[in-house]
N, C-alpha and C positions, 0 to 999 in steps of 0.2 A: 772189758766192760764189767764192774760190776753187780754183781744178781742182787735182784731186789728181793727186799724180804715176802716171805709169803706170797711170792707172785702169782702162785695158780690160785689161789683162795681169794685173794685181791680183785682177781680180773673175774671170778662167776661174781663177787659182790657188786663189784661197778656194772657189770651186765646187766645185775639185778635192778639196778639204779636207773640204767639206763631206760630199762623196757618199763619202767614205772612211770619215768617221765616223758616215754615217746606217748605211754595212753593216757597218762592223767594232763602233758604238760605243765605250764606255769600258771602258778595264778590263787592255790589252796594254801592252807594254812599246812603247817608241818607233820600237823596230828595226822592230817586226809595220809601225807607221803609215808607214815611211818607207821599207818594200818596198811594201805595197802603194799609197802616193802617185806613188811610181817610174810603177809598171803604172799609175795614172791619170792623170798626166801623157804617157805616152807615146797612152792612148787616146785623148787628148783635143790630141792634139800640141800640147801643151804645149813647148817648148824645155828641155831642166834639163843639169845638171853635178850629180850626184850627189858629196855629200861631194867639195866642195869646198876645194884649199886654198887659203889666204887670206895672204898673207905680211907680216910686221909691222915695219916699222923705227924706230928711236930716233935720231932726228939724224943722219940721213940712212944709215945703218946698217943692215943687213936683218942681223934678231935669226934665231937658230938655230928659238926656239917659234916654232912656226904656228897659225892659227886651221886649223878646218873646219867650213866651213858645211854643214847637212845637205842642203842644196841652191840652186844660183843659178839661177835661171830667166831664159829670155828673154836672157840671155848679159848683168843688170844688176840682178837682185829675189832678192834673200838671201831665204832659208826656211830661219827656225829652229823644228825640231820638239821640243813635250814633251809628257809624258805624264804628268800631272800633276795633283792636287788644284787646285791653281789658281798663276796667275801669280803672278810679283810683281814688282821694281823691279830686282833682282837679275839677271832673266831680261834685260828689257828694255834693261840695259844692257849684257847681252853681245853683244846685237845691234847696239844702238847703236856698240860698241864695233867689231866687224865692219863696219860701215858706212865707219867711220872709217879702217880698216886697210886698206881696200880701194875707197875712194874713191866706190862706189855711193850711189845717194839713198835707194833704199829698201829697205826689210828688214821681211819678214813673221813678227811672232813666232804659231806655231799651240801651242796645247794640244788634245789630243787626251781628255785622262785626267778630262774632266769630263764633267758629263753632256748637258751642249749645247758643242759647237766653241768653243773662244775663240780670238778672233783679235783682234790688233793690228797696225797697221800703222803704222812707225816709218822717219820721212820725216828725214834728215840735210842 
């Protein structure tokens, strides 16, 4: 089987995620998940960069747009938060996208907005 990248750092994140969405559940806006993921990262010393920015060049270039990630943890694990009915492909590749622009391997996309956490974990 192959090892996953950053698994131990990966799994206290989704933890984090998790016990945010067991007390807040579904139903808040993104902002409510990603102050209080803030406070659960910090209780659980977690490492983060809140709203993170991410800078993007084109042939060697650094363009004026920036990304911002809602958070990078561990100073290398992009966290992208929504609040959402559900994922899709669209989502996925903005992170992917974020991976790319900023040279990390991995990027955690969270849904908050359903009624069980979803998470993906999107390895570059």
């Amino acid at each position: 089987m192959k090892d996953l990248v950053y698994e131990e750092e990966s799994y206290k994140i989704i933890g984090a995620c998790m016990n945010v969405h067991s007390e807040l559940g579904s139903g808040f806006l993104e902002a409510v998940y990603q102050e209080a993921l803030a406070l659960e990262f910090k209780n659980l010393n977690i490492p983060f960069q809140k709203e993170q920015m991410i800078e993007i060049y084109y042939r060697g270039q650094l363009l004026d747009k920036k990304y911002f990630a809602d958070f990078v943890c561990f100073d290398k694990i992009i966290i992208e938060l929504k609040a959402l009915d559900s994922l899709n492909s669209k989502h996925e590749s903005q992170v992917l996208n974020y991976l790319k622009a900023s040279n990390y391997k991995l990027g955690i996309l969270v849904n908050f907005g359903s009624k069980s956490l979803e998470y993906k974990r999107i390895v570059l």
